[in-house]
matplotlib code that plots the C-alpha trace (Angstrom):
import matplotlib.pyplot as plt

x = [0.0, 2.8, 4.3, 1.2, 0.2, 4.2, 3.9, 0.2, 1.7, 1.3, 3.8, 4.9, 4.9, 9.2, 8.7, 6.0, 5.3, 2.5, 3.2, 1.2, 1.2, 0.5, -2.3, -4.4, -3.3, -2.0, -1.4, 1.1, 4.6, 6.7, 10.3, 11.1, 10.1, 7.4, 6.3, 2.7, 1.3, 3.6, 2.2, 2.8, 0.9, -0.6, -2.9, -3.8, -7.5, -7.2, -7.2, -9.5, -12.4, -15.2, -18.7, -18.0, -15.3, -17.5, -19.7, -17.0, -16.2, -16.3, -17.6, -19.5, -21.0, -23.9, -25.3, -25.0, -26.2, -29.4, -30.7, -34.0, -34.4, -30.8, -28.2, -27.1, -23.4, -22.8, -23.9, -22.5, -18.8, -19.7, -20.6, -17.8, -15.2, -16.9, -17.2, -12.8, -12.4, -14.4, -12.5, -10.0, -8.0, -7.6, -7.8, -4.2, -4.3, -7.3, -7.3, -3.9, -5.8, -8.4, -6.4, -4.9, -7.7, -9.2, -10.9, -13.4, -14.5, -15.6, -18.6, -22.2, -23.8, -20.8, -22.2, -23.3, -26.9, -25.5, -22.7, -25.1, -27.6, -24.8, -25.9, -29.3, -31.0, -28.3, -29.1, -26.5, -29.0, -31.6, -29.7, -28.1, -31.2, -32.4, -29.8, -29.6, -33.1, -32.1, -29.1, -31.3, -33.8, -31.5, -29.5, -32.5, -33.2, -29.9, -30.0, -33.3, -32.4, -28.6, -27.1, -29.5, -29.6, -26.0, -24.8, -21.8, -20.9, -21.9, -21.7, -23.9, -21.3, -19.0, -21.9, -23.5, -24.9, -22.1, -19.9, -22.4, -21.9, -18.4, -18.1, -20.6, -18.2, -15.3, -17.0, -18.6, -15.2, -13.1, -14.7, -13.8, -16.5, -16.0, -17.9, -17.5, -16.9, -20.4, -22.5, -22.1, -20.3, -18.0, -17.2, -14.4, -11.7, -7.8, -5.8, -3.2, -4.6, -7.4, -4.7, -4.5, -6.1, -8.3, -6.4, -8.5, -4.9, -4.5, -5.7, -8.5, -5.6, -7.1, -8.0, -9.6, -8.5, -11.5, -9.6, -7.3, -9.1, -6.1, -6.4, -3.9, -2.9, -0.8, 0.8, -2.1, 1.1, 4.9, 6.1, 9.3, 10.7, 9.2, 6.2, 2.6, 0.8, -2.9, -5.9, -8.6, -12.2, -13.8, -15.7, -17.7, -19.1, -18.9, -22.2, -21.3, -17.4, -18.1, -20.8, -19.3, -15.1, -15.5, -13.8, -14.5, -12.6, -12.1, -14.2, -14.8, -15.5, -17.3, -20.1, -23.8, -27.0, -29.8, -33.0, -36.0, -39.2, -41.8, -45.1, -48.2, -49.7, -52.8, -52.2, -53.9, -52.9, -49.9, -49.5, -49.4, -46.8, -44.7, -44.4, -42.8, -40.7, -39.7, -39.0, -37.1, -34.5, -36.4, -39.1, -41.9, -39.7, -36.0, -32.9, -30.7, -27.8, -27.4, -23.9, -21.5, -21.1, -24.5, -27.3, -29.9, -29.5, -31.8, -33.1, -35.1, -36.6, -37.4, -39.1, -41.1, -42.0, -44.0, -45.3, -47.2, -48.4, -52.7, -55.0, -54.4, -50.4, -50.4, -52.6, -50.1, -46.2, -43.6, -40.4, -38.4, -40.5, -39.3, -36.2, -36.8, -39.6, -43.2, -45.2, -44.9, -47.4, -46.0, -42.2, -43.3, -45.3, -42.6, -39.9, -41.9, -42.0, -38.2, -37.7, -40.4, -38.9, -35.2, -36.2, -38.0, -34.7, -32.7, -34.8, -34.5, -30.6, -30.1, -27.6, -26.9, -23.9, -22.8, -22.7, -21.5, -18.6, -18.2, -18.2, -15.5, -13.2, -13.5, -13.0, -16.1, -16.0, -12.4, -10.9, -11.1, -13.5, -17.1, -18.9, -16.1, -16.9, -20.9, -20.6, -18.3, -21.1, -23.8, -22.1, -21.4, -24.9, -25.9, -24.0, -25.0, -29.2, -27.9, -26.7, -29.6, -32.0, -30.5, -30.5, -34.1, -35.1, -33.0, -35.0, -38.5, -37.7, -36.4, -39.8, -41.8, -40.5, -41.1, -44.5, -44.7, -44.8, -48.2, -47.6, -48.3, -44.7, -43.4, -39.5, -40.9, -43.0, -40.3, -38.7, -35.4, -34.1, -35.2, -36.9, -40.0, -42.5, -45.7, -47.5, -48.3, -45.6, -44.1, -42.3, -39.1, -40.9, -38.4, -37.4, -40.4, -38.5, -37.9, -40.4, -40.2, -42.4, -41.1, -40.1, -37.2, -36.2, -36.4, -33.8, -31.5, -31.4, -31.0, -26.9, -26.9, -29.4, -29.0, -26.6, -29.1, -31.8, -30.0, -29.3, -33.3, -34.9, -32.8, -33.9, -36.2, -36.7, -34.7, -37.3, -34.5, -34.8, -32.6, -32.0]
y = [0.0, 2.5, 1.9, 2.7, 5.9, 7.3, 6.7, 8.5, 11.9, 10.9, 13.5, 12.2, 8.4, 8.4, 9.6, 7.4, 3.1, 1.1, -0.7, -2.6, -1.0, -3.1, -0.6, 0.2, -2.6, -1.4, 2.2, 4.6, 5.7, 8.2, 7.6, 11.4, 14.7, 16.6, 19.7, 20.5, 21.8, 20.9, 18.8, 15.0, 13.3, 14.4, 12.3, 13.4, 13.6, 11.2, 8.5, 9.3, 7.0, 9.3, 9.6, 11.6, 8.9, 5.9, 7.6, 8.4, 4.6, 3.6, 0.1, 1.1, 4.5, 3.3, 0.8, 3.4, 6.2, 3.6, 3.4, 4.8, 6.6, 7.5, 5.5, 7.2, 8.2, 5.4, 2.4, 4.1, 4.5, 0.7, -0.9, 1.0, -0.7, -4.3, -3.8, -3.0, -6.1, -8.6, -7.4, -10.2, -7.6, -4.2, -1.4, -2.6, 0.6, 1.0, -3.1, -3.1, -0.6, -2.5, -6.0, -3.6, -2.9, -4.8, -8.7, -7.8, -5.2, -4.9, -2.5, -3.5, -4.6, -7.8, -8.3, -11.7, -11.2, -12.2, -9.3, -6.8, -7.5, -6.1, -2.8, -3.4, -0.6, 2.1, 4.2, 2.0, -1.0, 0.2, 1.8, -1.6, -3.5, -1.1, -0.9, -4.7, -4.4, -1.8, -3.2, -6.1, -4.6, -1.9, -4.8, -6.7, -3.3, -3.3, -6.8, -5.8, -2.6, -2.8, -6.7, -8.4, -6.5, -5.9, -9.0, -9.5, -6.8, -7.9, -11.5, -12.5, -14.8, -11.8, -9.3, -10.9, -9.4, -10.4, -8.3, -5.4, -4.7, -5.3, -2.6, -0.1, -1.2, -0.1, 3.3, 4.1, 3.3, 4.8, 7.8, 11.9, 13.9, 17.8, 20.9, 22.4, 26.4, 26.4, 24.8, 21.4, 18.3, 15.2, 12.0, 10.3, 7.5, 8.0, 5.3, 4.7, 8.2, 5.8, 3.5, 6.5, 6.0, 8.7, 10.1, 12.5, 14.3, 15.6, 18.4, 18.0, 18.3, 16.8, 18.8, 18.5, 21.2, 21.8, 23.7, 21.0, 17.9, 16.7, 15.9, 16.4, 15.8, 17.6, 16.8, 17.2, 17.7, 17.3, 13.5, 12.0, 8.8, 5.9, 7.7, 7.1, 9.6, 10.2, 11.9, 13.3, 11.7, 14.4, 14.9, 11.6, 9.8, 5.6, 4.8, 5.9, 5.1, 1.3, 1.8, 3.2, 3.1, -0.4, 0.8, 2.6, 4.6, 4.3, 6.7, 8.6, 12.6, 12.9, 10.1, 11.3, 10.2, 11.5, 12.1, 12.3, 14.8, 14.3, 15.9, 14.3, 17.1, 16.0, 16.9, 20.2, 24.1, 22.2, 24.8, 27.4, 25.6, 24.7, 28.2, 28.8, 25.6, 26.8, 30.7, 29.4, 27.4, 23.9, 21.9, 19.5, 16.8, 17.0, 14.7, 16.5, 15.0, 14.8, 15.3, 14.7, 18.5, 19.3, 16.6, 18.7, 21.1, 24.0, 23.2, 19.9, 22.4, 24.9, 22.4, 20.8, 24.4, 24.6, 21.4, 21.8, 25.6, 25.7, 27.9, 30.6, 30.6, 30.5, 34.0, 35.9, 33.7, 35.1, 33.2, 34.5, 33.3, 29.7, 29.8, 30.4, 29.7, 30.6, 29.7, 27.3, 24.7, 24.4, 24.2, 21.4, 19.3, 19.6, 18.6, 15.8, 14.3, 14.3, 13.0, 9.8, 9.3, 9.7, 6.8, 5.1, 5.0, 3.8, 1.2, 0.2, -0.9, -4.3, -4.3, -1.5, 0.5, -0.8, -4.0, -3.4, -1.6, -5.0, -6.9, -4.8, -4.9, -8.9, -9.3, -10.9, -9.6, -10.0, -6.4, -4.9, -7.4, -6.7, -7.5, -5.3, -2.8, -2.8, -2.8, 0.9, 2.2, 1.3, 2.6, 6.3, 6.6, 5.4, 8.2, 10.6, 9.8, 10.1, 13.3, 14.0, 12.3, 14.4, 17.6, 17.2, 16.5, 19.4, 21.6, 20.0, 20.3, 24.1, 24.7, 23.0, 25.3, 28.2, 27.1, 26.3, 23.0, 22.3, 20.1, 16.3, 15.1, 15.4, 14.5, 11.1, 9.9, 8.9, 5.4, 5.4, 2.9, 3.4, 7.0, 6.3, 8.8, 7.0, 4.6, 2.1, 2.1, 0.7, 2.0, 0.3, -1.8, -0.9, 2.9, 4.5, 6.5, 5.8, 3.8, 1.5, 0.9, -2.8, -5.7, -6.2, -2.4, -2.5, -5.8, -3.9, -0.6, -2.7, -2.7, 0.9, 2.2, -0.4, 2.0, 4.6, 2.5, 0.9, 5.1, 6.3, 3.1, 3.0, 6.8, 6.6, 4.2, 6.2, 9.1, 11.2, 12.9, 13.1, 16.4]
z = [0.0, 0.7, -2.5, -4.6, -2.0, -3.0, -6.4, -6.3, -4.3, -1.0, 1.1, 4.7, 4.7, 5.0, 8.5, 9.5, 9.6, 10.7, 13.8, 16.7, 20.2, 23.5, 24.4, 20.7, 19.0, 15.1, 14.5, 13.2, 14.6, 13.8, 12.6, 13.1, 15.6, 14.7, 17.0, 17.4, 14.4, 12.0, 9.1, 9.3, 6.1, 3.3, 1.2, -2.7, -3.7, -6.3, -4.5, -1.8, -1.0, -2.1, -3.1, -6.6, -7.1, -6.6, -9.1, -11.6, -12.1, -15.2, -13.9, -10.8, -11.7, -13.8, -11.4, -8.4, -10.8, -11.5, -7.9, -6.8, -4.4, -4.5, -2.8, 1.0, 1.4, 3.8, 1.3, -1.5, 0.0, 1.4, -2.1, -3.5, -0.6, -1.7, -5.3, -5.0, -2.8, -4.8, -7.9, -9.3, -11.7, -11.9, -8.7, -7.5, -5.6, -3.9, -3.3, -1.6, 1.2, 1.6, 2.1, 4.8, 6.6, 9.4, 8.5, 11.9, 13.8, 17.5, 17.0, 18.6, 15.8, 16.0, 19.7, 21.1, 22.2, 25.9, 25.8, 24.3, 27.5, 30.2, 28.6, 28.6, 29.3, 27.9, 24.6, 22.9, 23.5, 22.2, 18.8, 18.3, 18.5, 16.1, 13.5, 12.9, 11.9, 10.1, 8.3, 7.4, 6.0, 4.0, 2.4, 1.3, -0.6, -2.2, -3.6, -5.0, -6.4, -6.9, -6.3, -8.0, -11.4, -11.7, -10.6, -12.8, -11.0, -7.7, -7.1, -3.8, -2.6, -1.9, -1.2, 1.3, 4.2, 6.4, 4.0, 3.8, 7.9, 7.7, 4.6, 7.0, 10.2, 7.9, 6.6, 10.4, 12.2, 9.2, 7.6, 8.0, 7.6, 6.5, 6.1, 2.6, 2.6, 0.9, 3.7, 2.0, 3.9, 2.6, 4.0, 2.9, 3.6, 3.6, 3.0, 5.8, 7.3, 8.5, 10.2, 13.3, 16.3, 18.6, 21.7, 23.3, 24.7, 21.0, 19.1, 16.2, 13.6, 10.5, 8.0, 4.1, 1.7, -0.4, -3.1, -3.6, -2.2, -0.1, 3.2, 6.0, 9.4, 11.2, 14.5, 17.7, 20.0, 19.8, 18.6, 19.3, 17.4, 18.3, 19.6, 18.1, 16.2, 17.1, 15.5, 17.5, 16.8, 19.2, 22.0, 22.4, 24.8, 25.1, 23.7, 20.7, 20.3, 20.9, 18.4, 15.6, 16.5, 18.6, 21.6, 24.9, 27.0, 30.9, 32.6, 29.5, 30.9, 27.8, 28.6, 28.1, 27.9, 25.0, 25.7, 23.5, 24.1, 22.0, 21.9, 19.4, 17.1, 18.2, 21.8, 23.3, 22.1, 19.8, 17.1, 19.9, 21.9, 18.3, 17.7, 21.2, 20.8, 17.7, 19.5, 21.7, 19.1, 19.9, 18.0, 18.7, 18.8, 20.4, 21.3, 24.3, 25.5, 29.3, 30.2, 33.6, 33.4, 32.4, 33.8, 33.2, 30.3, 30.4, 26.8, 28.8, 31.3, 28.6, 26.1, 28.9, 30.6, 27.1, 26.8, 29.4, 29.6, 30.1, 28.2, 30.9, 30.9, 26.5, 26.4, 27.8, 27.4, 26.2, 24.6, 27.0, 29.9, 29.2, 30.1, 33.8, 36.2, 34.5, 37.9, 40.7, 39.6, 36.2, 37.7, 40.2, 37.6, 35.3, 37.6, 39.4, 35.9, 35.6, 38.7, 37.7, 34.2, 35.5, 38.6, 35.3, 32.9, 35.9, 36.8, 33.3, 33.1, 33.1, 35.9, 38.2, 38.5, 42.0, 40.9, 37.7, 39.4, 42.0, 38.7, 36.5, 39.7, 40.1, 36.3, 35.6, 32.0, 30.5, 30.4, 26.8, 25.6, 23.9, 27.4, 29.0, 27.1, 27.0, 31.1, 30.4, 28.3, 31.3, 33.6, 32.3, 31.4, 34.6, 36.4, 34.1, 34.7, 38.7, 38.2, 36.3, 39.0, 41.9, 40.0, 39.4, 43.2, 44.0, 42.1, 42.7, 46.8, 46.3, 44.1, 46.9, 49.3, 47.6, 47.4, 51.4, 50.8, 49.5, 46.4, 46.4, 47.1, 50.3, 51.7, 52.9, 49.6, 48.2, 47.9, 49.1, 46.9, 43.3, 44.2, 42.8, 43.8, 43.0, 45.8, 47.8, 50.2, 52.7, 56.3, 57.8, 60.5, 62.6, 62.3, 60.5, 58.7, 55.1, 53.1, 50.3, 46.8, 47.2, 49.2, 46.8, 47.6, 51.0, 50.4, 48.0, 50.6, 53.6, 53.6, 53.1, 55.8, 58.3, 60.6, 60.4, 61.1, 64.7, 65.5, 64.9, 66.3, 69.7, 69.8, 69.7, 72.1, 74.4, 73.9, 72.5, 68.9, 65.9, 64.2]

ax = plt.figure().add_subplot(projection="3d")
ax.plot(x, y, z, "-o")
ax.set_aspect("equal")
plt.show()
């Protein structure tokens, strides 16, 4: 491959060799210093993995130009890495990359359905579950609109679905994506540019000149010789580097959770309440990510503020109103339904983080393998809904004070295990002093409240008072 990508204009590849590192497995080191900044590898548009060139084969182009609807980025820049692979002459170039590029890949979609269920319960579960429906039914599309009436072209033996995830593995896991000076964006592959892995202790420093079509990287800090050059993916959290780069990252700072609100058109006063959403830089329907550092964005508050605004509040709201308190009652209903769903998502995980945590420190899951990593992706988003879950309560008990107390929740209705605010309950027989929606709660909370429960009950005994 290095031969062909000298002999085509690639500029850097004298100072730099593939080589496999104990930590990240195969990557690139560099044979020379670089300081931060300075430019490391250059790779000529020509032989770029690209949309426009897919289209401009002489072979390929008229099948992918046939396709309706048109073909999407990602299954164009797959059939194009397939079509290359199954060729038995011709493409020496482009072929030699892709016999260099990985024969698996480690993202969900590969997982067991017994590793995927140590997430359960995570965003990443459900969008796995989802895309391998999805795949499924977008590759019986393309042997209907694409394998099947080209197949000279595109034998099923070496297009079979198998090969279709493993081409969208190697585009998800692979691909750059730019923004064009005219709004527009690409997505592309670089060959042996694509052989860098993501260190999040780098710079974003690569970079596609549109004029020219080249794309760079320059150096995200200073290299010595011997050391391994990294690219910067970005800012993401777990869920969605196992899912599309098949790795996670130790307590990854950058670990979130998304949320969906939704609101039917049917439902009361919507076009009213769309044009405030849409005011306010929101819309009917919205994905927020809940961070470590932001829990509970103010965008969640805002959109649920107006989703549920009466007849009254509507008449006289203003945009602006949303984005702090509009009245007591609305603040409190809107919280005491974060604090439910939050209690709800929690609930919902598979395995909970303390034992998770007991689990990743006895090795139950070999460390770095798919399992491994699923249990990662729980338990970031699991700390993030906490965070997220406390927030809420903090708010909901500061709006219930302001409003002397007279909503429906009070400290105690509360269970003290899962939080859940709806009834019957139960007291501790023995300390009456926290309550429980469960048997199985009042089990799970025993170790932690035990203490407390000795101190009130001989206390009360005694006559004397806690405060």
């Amino acid at each position: 491959m290095e031969s062909w990508l000298k002999e085509s204009g690639a500029v850097g590849l004298n100072d730099l060799e593939l080589a496999n590192f104990q930590v990240t497995g195969r990557g690139v080191r560099s044979l020379q210093y670089f300081k931060e900044g300075e430019r490391v590898l250059t790779i000529p548009c020509g032989i770029l993995w690209t949309v426009e060139h897919a289209y401009a084969d002489p072979l390929l182009g008229p099948a992918l130009r046939s396709a309706q609807p048109p073909l999407t980025v990602e299954d164009t820049l797959a059939i194009y890495i397939l079509f290359v692979r199954s060729r038995k002459s011709g493409y020496n170039g482009l072929r030699s990359h892709v016999t260099a590029l990985p024969t698996s890949y480690s993202s969900s979609i590969f997982f067991t359905e017994n590793e995927l269920e140590v997430c359960a319960g995570t965003s990443l579960y459900t969008i796995t579950k989802q895309l391998k429906r999805q795949i499924e039914e977008d590759y019986a599309g393309l042997v209907a609109r694409i394998f099947g009436q080209y197949q000279d072209l595109f034998p099923l033996d070496k297009f079979t679905i198998e090969d279709y995830k493993w081409a969208l593995s190697t585009v998800w896991s692979r691909g750059m994506d730019f923004v064009l000076p005219d709004g527009n964006s690409i997505r592309l592959l670089a060959p042996f540019a694509d052989m860098l892995n993501h260190s999040s202790e780098v710079k974003q420093c690569h970079v596609y000149d549109a004029s020219s079509g080249n794309l760079s990287v320059l150096a995200g800090k200073d290299y010595k010789v011997g050391d391994q050059v990294f690219i910067n993916y970005g800012h993401l959290p777990n869920n969605r580097l196992l899912r599309l780069y098949g790795f996670v990252l130790s307590s990854n700072p950058n670990d979130s959770y998304d949320i969906v609100l939704s609101t039917h058109p049917t439902a009361p006063f919507w076009e009213q309440k769309q044009k405030l959403w849409i005011s306010a830089g929101l819309d009917s329907t919205c994905t927020i990510s809940l961070t470590l550092t932001d829990p509970l964005p103010k965008n969640v508050l805002r959109y649920l503020r107006i989703q549920r605004l009466d007849e009254s509040d509507l008449s006289v709201i203003q945009v602006d109103a949303t984005d702090g308190i509009i009245n007591e009652s609305n603040e409190v209903e809107v919280l005491q339904f974060l604090v439910d769903s939050f209690c709800g998502l929690l609930e919902n995980f598979g395995t909970q983080l303390e034992m998770l945590e007991e689990q990743l420190a006895a090795s139950v899951y070999p460390p770095g393998g798919n399992a491994w990593a699923a249990a990662h992706v729980s338990l970031g988003e699991q700390r993030v809904l906490r965070l997220a879950r406390k927030r809420a309560e903090d708010l909901l008990a500061a709006a219930e004070s302001r409003r002397g107390g007279r909503g429906d929740l009070s400290p105690l209705a509360r269970c003290a295990n899962c939080h859940k605010v709806s009834g019957p309950f139960m007291l501790c027989g023995r300390c009456k002093a926290v309550i429980y929606c469960t048997r199985t709660c009042q089990v799970a909370y025993y170790k932690e409240h035990k203490v407390v429960c000795r101190v009130i009950s001989t206390a009360s005994k005694n006559g004397s008072e806690m405060k």
